[in-house]
KELO-287011 format. One record per residue: residue number from 1; x, y, z of N, C-alpha, C in turn. Coordinates in Angstrom, 1 decimal, decimal comma. Layout:
resi NUM | n.east X | n.north Y | n.up Z | ca.east X | ca.north Y | ca.up Z | c.east X | c.north Y | c.up Z
...
//
This chain:
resi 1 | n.east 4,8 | n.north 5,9 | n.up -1,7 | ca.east 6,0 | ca.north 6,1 | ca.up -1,0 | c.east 5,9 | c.north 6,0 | c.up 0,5
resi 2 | n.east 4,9 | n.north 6,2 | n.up 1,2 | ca.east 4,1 | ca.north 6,8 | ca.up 2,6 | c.east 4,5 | c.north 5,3 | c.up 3,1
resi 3 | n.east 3,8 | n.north 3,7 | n.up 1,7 | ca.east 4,2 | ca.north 2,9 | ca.up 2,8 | c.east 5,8 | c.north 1,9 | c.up 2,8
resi 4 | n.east 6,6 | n.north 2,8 | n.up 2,3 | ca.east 8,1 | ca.north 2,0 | ca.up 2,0 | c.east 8,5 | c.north 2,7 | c.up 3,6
resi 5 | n.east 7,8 | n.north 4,2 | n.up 3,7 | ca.east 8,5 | ca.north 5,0 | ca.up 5,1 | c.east 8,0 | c.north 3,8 | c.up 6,6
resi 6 | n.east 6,7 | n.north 3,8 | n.up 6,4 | ca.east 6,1 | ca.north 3,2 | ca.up 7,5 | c.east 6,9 | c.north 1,7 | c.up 7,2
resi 7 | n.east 7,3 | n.north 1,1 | n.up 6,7 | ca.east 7,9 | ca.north -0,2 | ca.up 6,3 | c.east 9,0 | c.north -0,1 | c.up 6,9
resi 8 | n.east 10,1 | n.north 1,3 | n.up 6,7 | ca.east 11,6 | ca.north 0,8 | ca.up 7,1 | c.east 11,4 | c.north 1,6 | c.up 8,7
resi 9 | n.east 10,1 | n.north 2,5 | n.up 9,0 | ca.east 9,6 | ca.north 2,6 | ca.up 10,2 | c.east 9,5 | c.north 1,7 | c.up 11,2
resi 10 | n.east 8,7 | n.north 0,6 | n.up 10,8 | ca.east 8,3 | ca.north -0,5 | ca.up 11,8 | c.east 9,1 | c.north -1,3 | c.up 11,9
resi 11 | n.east 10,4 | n.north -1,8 | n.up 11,1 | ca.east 11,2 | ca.north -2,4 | ca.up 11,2 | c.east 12,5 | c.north -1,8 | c.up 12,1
resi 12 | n.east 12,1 | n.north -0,9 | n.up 12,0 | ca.east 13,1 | ca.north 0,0 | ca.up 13,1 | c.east 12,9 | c.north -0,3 | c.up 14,3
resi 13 | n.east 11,6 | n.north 0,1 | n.up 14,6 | ca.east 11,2 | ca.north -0,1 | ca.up 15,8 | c.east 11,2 | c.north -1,5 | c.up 16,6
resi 14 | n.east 11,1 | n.north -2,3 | n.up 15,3 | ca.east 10,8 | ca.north -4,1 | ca.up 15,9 | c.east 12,0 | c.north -4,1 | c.up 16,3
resi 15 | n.east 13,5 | n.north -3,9 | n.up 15,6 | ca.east 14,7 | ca.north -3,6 | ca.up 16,1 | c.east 15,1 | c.north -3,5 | c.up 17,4
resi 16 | n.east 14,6 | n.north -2,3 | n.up 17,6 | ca.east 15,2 | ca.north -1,4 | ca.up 18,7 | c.east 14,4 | c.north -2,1 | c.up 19,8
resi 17 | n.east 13,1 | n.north -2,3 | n.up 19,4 | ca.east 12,1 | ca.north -3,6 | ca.up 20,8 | c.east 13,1 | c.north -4,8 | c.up 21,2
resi 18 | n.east 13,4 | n.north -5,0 | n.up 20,0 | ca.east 14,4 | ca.north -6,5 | ca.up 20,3 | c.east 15,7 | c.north -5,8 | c.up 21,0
resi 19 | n.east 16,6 | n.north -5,0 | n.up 20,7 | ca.east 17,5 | ca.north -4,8 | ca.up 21,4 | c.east 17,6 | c.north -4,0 | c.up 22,9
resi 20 | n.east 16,0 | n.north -3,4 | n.up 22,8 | ca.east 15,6 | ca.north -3,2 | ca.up 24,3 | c.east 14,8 | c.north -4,1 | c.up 25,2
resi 21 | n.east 14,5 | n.north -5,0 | n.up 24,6 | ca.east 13,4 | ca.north -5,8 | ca.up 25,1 | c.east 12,4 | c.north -5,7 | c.up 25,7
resi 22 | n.east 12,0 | n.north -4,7 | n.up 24,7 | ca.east 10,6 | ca.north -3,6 | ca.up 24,8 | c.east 9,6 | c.north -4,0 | c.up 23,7
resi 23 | n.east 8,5 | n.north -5,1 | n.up 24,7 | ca.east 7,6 | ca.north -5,8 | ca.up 23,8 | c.east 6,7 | c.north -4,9 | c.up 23,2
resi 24 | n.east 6,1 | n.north -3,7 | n.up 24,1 | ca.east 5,5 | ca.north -2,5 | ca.up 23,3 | c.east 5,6 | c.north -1,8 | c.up 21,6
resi 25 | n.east 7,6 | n.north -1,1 | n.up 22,0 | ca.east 8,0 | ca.north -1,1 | ca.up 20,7 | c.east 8,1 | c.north -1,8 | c.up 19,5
resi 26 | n.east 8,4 | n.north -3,2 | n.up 19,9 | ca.east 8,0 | ca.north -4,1 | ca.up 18,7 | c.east 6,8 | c.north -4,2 | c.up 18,0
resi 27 | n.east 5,8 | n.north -4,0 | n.up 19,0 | ca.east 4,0 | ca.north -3,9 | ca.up 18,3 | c.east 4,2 | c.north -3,1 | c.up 17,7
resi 28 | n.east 4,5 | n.north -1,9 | n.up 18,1 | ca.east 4,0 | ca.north -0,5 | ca.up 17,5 | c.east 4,9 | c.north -1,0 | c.up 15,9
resi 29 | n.east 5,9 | n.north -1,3 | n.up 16,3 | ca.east 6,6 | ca.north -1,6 | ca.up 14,6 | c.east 5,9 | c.north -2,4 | c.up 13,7
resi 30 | n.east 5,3 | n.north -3,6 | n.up 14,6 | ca.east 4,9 | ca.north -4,9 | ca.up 13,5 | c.east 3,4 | c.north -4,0 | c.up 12,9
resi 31 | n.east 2,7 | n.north -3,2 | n.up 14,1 | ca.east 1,7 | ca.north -2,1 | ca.up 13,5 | c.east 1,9 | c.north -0,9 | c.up 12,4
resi 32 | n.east 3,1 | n.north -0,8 | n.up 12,6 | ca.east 3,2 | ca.north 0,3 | ca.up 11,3 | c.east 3,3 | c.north -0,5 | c.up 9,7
resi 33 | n.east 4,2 | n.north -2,5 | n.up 10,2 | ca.east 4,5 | ca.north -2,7 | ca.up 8,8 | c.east 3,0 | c.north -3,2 | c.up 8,3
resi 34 | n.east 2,2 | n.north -3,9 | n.up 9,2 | ca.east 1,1 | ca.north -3,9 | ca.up 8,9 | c.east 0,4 | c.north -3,1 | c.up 7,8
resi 35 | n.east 0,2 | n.north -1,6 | n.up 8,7 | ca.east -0,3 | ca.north -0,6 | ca.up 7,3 | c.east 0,6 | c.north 0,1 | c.up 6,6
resi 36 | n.east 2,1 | n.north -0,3 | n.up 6,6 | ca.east 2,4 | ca.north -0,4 | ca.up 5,0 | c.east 1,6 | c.north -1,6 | c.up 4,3
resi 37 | n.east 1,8 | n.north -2,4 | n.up 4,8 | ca.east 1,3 | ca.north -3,6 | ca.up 3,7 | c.east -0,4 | c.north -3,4 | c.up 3,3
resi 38 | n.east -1,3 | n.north -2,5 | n.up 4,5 | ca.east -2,6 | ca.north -2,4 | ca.up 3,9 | c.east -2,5 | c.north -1,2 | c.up 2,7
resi 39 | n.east -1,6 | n.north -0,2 | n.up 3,0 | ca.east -1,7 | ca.north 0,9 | ca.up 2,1 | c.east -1,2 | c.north 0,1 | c.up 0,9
resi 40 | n.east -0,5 | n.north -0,7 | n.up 0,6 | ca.east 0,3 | ca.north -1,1 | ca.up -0,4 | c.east -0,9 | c.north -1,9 | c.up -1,3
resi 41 | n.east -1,7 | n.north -2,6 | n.up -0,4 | ca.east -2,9 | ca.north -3,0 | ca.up -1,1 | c.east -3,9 | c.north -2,3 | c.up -1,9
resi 42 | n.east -4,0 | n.north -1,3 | n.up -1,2 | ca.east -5,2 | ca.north -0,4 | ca.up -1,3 | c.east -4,6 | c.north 0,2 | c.up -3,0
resi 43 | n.east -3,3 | n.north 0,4 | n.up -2,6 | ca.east -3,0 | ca.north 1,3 | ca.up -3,9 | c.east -3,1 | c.north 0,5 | c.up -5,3
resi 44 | n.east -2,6 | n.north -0,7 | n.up -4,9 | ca.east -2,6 | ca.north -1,7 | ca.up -6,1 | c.east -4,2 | c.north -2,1 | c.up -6,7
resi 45 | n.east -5,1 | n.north -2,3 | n.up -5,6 | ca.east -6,5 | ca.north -2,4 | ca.up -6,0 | c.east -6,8 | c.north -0,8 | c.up -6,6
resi 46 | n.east -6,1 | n.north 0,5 | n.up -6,2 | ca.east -7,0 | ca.north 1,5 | ca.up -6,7 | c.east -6,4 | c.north 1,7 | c.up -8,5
resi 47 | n.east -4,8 | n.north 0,6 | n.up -8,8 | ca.east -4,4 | ca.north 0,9 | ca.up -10,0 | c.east -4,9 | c.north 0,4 | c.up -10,8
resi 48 | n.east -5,4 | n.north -0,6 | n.up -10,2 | ca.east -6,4 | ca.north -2,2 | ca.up -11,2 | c.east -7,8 | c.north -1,4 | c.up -11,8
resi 49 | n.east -8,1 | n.north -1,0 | n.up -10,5 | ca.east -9,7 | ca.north 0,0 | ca.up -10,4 | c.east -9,0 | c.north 1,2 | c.up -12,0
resi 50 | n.east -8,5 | n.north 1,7 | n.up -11,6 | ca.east -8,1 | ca.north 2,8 | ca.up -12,9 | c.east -8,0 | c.north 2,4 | c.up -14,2
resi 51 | n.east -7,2 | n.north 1,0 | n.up -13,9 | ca.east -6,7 | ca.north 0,8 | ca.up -15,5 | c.east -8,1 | c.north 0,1 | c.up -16,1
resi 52 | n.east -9,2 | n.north -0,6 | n.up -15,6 | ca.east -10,5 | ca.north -1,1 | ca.up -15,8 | c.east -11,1 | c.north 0,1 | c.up -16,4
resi 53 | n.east -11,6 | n.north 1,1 | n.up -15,7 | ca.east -11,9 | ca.north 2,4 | ca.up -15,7 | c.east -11,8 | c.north 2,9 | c.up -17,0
resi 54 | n.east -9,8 | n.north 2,6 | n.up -17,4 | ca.east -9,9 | ca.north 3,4 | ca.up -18,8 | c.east -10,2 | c.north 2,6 | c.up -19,9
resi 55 | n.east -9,8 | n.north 1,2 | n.up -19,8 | ca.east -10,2 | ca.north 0,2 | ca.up -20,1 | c.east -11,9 | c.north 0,3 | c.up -21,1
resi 56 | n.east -12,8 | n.north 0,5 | n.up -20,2 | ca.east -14,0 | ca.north 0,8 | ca.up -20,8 | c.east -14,2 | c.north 2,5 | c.up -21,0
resi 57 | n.east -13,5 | n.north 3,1 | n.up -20,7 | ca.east -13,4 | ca.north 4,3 | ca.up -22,0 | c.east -12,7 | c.north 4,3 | c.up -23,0
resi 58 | n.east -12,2 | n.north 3,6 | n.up -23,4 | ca.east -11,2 | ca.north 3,2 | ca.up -24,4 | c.east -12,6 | c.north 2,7 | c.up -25,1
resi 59 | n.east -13,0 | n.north 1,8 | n.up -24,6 | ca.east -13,9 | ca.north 1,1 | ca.up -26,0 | c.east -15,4 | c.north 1,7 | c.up -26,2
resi 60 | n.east -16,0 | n.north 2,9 | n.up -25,3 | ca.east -16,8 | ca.north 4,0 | ca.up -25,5 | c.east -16,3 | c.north 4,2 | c.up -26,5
resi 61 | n.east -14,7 | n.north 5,2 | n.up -26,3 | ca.east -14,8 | ca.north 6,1 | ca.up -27,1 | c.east -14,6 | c.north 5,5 | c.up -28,7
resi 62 | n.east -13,8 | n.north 4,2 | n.up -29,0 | ca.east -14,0 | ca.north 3,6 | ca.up -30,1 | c.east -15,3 | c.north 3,8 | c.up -30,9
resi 63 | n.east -16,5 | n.north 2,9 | n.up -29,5 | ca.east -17,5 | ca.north 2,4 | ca.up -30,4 | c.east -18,4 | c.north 3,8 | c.up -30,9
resi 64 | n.east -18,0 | n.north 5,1 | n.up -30,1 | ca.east -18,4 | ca.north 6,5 | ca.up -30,5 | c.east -17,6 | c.north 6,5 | c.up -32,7
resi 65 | n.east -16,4 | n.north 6,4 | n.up -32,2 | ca.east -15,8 | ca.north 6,6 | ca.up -33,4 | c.east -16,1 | c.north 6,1 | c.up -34,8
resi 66 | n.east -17,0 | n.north 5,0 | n.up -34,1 | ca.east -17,4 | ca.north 3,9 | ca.up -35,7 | c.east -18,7 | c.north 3,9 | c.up -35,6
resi 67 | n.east -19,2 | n.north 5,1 | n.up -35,0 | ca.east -20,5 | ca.north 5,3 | ca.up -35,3 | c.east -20,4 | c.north 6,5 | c.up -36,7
//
């Protein structure tokens, strides 16, 4: 959820850069959507990472059961 905030964050800010013509503010925006988009990554690689994870406990615990 941390990066939907930083998302409608930076976009704010690129906004308000453009309507002030404040090249600073616009970085700082295109920098926050940035790390939404890295956090966004990070989470989806840590879901992949999990479901692999249970993935091979799933078939432990099987190959335990048919023993």
């Amino acid at each position: 959820m941390g990066d939907k905030f930083d998302e409608m964050k930076g976009r704010a800010k690129e906004a308000a850069g453009d309507l002030a013509d404040d090249d600073e503010l616009k970085r700082e925006g295109k920098m926050d959507r940035a790390g939404a988009a890295v956090k966004r990554t990070a989470d989806d690689a840590k879901d992949k990472v999990d479901d692999a994870v249970d993935a091979v406990k799933d078939r432990i615990d099987r190959a335990d059961d048919d023993r």
